[in-house]
Each structure stands twice: as structure tokens, then as C-alpha cells.
N, C-alpha and C positions, 0 to 999 in steps of 0.2 A: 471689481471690488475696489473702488477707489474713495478716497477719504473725504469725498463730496458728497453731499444728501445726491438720494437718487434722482437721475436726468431725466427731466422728459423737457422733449423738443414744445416749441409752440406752434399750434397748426395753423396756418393761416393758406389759403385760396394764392396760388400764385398766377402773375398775369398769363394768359392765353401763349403768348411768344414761349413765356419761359416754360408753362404747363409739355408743351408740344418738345421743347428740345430736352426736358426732364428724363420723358418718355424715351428720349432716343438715346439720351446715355445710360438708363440704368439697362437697355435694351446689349448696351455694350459689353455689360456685365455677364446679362444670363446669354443670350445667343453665344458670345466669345466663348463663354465654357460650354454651352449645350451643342455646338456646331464643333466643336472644335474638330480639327481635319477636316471642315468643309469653308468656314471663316478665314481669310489670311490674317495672321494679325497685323499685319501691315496697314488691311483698313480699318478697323476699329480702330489701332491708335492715332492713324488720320484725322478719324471723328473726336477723337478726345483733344487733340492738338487744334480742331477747329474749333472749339468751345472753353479752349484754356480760359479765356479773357474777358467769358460772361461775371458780371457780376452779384448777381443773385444767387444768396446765401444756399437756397435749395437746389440749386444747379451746380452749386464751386460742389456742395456737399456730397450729391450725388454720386457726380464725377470724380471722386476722390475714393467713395466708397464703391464704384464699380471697377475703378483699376485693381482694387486689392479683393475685391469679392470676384473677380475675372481668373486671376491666377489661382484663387483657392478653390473652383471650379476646375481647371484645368487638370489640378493637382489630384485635384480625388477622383478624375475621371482617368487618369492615367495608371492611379493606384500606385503614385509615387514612382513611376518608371522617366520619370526624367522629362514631365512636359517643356516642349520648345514655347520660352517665351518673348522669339526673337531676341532682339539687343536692349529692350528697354530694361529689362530685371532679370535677377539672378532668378534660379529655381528657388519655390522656399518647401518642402516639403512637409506635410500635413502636421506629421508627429515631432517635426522640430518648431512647428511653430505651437502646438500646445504643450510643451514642454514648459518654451518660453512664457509662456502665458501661467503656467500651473507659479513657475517659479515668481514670478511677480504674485501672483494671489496669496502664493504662500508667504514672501515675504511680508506682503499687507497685512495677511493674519497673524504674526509675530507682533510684526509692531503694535496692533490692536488690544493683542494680550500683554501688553507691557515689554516686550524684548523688541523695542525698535533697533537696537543695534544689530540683533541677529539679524532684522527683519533688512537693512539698509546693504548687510554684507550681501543678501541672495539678489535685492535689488541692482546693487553694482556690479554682480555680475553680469548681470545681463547686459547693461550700460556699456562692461568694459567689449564684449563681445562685438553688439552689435549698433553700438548708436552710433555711428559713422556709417551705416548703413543706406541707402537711399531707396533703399525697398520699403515700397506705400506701407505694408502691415508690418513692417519691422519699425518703419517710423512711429506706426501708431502706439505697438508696444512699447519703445523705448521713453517716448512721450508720457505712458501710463505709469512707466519703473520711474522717472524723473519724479512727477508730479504725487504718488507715493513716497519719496524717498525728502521732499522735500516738506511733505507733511509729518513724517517719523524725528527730522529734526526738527522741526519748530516744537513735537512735544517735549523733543530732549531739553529744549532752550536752546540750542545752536545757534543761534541768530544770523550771525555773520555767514555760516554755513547754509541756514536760509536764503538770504539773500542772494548767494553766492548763487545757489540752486535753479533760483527763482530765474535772476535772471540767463543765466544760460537756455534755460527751457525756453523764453522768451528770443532768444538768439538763435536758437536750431531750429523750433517751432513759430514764431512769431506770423508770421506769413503762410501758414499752410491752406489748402483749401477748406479739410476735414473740419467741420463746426464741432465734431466731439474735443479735435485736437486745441482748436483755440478755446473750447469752454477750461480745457488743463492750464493754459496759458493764463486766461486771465484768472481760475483760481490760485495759482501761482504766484502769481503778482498780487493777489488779494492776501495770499502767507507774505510775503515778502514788506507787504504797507505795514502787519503787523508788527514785526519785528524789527521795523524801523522806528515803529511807534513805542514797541518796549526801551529801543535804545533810544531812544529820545532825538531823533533822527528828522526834526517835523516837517521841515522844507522839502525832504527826498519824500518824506510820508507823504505830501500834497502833491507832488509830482506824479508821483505814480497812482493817485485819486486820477488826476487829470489827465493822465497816460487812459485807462480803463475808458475815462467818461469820450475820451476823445476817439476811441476805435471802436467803440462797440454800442452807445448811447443810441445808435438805429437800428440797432439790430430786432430782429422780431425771436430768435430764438431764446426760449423761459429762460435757461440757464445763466445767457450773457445776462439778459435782464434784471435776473436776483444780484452780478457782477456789481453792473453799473449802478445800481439802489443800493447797496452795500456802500459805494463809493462814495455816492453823493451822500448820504446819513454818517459816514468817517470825518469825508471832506467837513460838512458841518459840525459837528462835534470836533474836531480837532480844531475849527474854527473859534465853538463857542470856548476851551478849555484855554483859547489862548488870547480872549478876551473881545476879540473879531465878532462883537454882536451880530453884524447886517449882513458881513460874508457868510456868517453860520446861519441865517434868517434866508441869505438865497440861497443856499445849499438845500437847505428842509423843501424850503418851495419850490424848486426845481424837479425834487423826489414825488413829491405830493402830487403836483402836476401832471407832470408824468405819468404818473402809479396808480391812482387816485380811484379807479375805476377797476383797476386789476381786479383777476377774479383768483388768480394765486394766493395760494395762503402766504408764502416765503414774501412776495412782494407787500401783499395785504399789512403783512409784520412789519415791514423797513420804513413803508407809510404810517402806521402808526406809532413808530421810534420816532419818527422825523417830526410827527404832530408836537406826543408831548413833548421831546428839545422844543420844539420853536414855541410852545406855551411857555416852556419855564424861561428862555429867552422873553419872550414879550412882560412875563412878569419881575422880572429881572428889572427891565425898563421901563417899570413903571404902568406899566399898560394892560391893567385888569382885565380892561372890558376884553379887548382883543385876546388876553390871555381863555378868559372865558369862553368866545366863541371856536377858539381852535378846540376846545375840550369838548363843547357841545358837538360840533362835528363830526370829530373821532366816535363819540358816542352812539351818534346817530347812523353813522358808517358801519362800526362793530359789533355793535349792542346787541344784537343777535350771533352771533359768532359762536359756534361750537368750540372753538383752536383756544386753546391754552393761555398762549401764548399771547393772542387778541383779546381775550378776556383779562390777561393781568394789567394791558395797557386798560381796557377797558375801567378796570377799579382805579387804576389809578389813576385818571385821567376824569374821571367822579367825583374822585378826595380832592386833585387839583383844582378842579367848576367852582366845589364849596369852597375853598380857601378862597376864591376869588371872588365870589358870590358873597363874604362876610365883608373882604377887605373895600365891597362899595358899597356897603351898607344895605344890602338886599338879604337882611337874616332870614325869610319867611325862603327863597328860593334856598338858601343855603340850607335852613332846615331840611325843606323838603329831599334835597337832593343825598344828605346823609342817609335820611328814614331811608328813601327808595332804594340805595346801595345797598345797605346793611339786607335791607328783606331780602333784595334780589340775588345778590352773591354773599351774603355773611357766613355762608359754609365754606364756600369756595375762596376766600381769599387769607393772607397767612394771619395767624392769632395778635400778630402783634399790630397790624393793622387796625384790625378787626377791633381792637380793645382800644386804638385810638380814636376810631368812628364814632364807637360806643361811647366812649368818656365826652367827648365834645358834643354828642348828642343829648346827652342829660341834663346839664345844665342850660340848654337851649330849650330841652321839654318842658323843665318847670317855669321857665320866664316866661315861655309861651304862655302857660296855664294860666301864670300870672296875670298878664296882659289880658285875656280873654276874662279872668276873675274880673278884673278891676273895670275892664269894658262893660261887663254886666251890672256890676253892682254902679257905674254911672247911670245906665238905661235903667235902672232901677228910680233911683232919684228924679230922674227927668219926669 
């Protein structure tokens, strides 16, 4: 239960090499507990120590999650009698680690309900216990109590205590193999650009844009990804807010590029935040046309789109077309482009919109009417 939309990895075919040695570390995992008494562990952790320095995302991943899925094996085969886990790690036993675990959920759900303080007190416990721990699933926990506890204050406002948060978990975590662990990190540091952005903080605000874009910008798993497009869509709006037209213009296109194709709705969204910025940028600068064709795009990208969320860029980026579609003198596409919104979404978008479309479309019906009157009554004469 963590204060992040929920994870799902990105699938992708990994090369042949790393497919084969995948196999043989999560192999570390289940054989290590299901052999156990026939396994030394002397060599499984041989084999993990042979593979520390792959660096494919699905192998650091793996490998991280079979050290801590090995010993929870262990643990429930012994039935808590004290599994040997040679010199690498302490015994963690079953019931103390869903304790821990209960006690961080529980605090998340305080904080949820409005009592983040109660919520941060159950969270710190845990922190004070066990984050100096170097036990893989004590990491992982302590990792999850951090990156809760720093979400609880950014609702308080704590800002400074954000930051503060942020980056520690960046300090203990930053380096780990666990892809869940670094997706905590870099939402972490995603609270932390906030909160620098509330204090008006903009230069630390861009750093830490370009801290994100710089570790993770290759990564294939969804979650860094929503990360890094988040970044680049900050990085440019804090670009455009601070008057940095062409840096906010490669920010958007960077994202766009990038993303453009995504089949994620979370990414689908950051791509169509980035579009319309760099429309109202280009129109900003005088640049209709250009302003127009990023709106047609978006459109023809989302326009079908079930997401909410895609459909509000979607009207809006409609109403933007016409406004630009007037300002060069093409009233017949400007007309058309209101009619066809207003049919299409005039349930669906908010009243006051909707009453803006309407009002600006009326007096552009009857001029039409006009024009085509006065068109007739010429071909009449003729």
C-alpha cells in the first residue's frame, strides 16, 4: 500500500545471455529453500556474487528478489526454528516480518484517512528499529516506511521535512538492485522537486528534473517511465513559467518523442500535457500555424480515447485548433471545429466551457448563414 498509482512492470523479451542467467538466479531462490539441507549455501551465494555486476534491469531485479524470497523460504520450511543463513544475513522470522509489514500498512492507512501524523509515528517506528539494517527484505520494508512517511509529509506541507526525507531515501536506497526499490526512489525525489517547486527553490527544482532524466531516461520499466515523463513535462513548465520558451519547447519534445507511441495511459497523459504546453508556447510566439498542427495531432492521437483524463486534453486542445484556426483567418475550419466538439463531447466537458463554445459558435452561425444568403441572392442576379 503505497502512495504511488499501482506498479506494473514493463514486459519486454530480454536478450538470450541474460534470459539463461535469469533462470539461474531466480533458480537460487526456489532450489535454496526447497533443497534446503541438501543446497550449501555457500554455493548459491557464490552464484549470486557471480552475477552481482550484470547489468540488466531484469537480472539486478531478479537477483535481489531471490536473496530475500530464499531466506523467506527457508524460514517457513523450518517453521521458525532458527534457519542457518550462514554469515550473509541475520535470521528474519516469518511473524516478525509481517508484523513489520502490517505496521507500515497500517500506518499508510492513517495517513489516507487524514491522521498522517499518527500514520508517520507507526512509520518511524519501524525506521527507528530497523533501517540500519542490511537484511534484503528489511531494506525493502524500511524503503516502503521512508517513501510512505515522506508522502504523509508533503500532505502535512512539511516541505523542508520532505526534502529532507527525500533525499535520505536516495542516500540509503539510491544504488540498490531491487527495481521496486528504485521505482520508491525516484518517486521520492519526484515529492521532493515538488516541494522545492512550492518553496520556490527552481534551480534545485531542475536538478533534481535532471538527476531523474539522467538515471533512469533508459530504463524499460513502466513505472521509471511515468518517472522520467513526469520530469521532462516539470522540467518544461518550470521552463515555460520562467519565461525559457525553447528550453520549455525541448523539454515537451524530448517527452513527446520519447512517449509518443506509448500504449500506457499515465504516459499517454504526460504526452498530452507536453503537447498542449508546447501549443500554448508556440502560440505564445506567435506561431498559429505550428500552434495548430500540435493540436491536430494530439487529437488525432487521443480522439478516441476512453481516459478521462485524455479526453479533457482532448476538448481542450479542440478549443485551442479554433482559437488558432480564427487567428489566421480560416473561420470556415474554425467553425467546423467548434460544431464538431460541441456534438461530440458537449455532455462530457465542464458547463462553463461548454457555454463558451456555444456563445462563440452563434454568432459565427449566423454570419455563415449570412454569407451563404448573400452568396445566393448574387447567383440569383447573375
Amino acid at each position: 500500500q503505497e502512495p504511488a498509482a499501482e506498479r506494473e512492470l514493463a514486459t519486454r523479451q530480454p536478450t538470450r545471455p541474460f534470459a539463461s542467467l535469469s533462470g539461474l538466479a531466480l533458480l537460487i531462490g526456489v532450489v535454496g529453500g526447497a533443497l534446503h539441507g541438501h543446497l550449501a549455501h555457500g554455493d548459491d551465494a557464490e552464484i549470486v556474487a557471480r552475477f552481482r555486476n550484470i547489468t540488466s534491469e531484469t537480472m539486478r531485479d531478479t537477483l535481489s528478489k531471490a536473496a530475500a524470497s530464499r531466506q523467506t523460504c527457508l524460514v517457513t520450511l523450518d517453521k521458525l526454528s532458527g534457519a542457518d543463513f550462514g554469515d550473509d544475513f541475520p535470521d528474519l522470522p516469518v511473524d516478525k516480518l509481517d508484523e513489520i509489514r502490517a505496521t507500515i500498512s497500517r500506518g499508510y492507512e492513517l495517513g489516507e484517512a487524514g491522521k498522517q501524523r499518527e500514520g508517520i509515528e507507526l512509520t518511524d517506528q519501524v525506521l527507528a528499529e530497523h533501517i540500519e539494517s542490511s537484511h534484503p527484505e528489511l531494506r525493502n520494508q524500511c524503503s516502503r516506511a521512508l517513501t510512505n512517511k515522506t508522502y504523509m509529509l508533503q500532505q502535512l506541507g512539511q516541505l523542508e521535512r520532505v526534502i529532507a526525507c527525500a533525499e535520505e531515501m536516495d542516500t540509503r536506497y539510491g544504488e540498490e538492485l531491487s527495481m521496486s526499490i528504485q521505482e520508491r526512489v525516484a518517486l521520492c525525489l519526484g515529492y521532493k522537486s515538488a516541494a522545492l517547486d512550492k518553496l520556490g527553490r527552481h534551480e534545485e527544482e531542475q536538478a533534481v528534473y535532471r538527476d531523474i532524466i539522467a538515471r533512469w531516461s533508459s530504463s524499460n520499466v513502466i513505472d521509471l517511465r511515468r518517472r522520467v515523463a513526469r520530469a521532462f513535462y516539470c522540467q518544461g513548465l518550470t521552463h515555460k513559467q520562467a519565461g525559457d520558451a525553447e528550453a520549455a519547447l525541448e523539454s515537451y519534445a524530448r517527452l513527446i518523442g520519447r512517449e509518443e507511441d506509448a500504449k500506457d495511459v499515465s504516459l499517454q497523459v504526460w504526452v498530452a500535457k507536453a503537447m498542449i504546453d508546447k501549443a500554448s508556447v508556440l502560440g505564445q510566439q506567435g506561431d498559429q500555424a505550428g500552434r495548430a498542427e500540435v493540436c491536430k495531432t494530439l487529437i488525432a492521437r487521443f480522439g478516441d480515447s476512453s481516459d478521462a483524463q485524455l479526453r479533457e486534453r482532448v476538448i481542450t486542445a479542440s478549443e485551442r485548433l479554433a482559437e488558432a484556426q480564427g487567428l489566421l483567418g480560416q473561420h470556415e475550419q474554425e467553425f467546423t471545429t467548434i460544431r464538431d466538439t460541441l456534438r461530440r463531447f458537449g455532455n462530457q466537458m465542464p458547463e462553463a466551457q461548454k457555454a463558451r463554445l456555444t456563445h462563440r459558435l452563434g454568432p459565427m452561425t449566423l454570419g455563415r448563414f449570412a454569407r451563404k444568403l448573400i452568396e445566393r441572392v448574387k447567383g440569383i442576379k447573375h
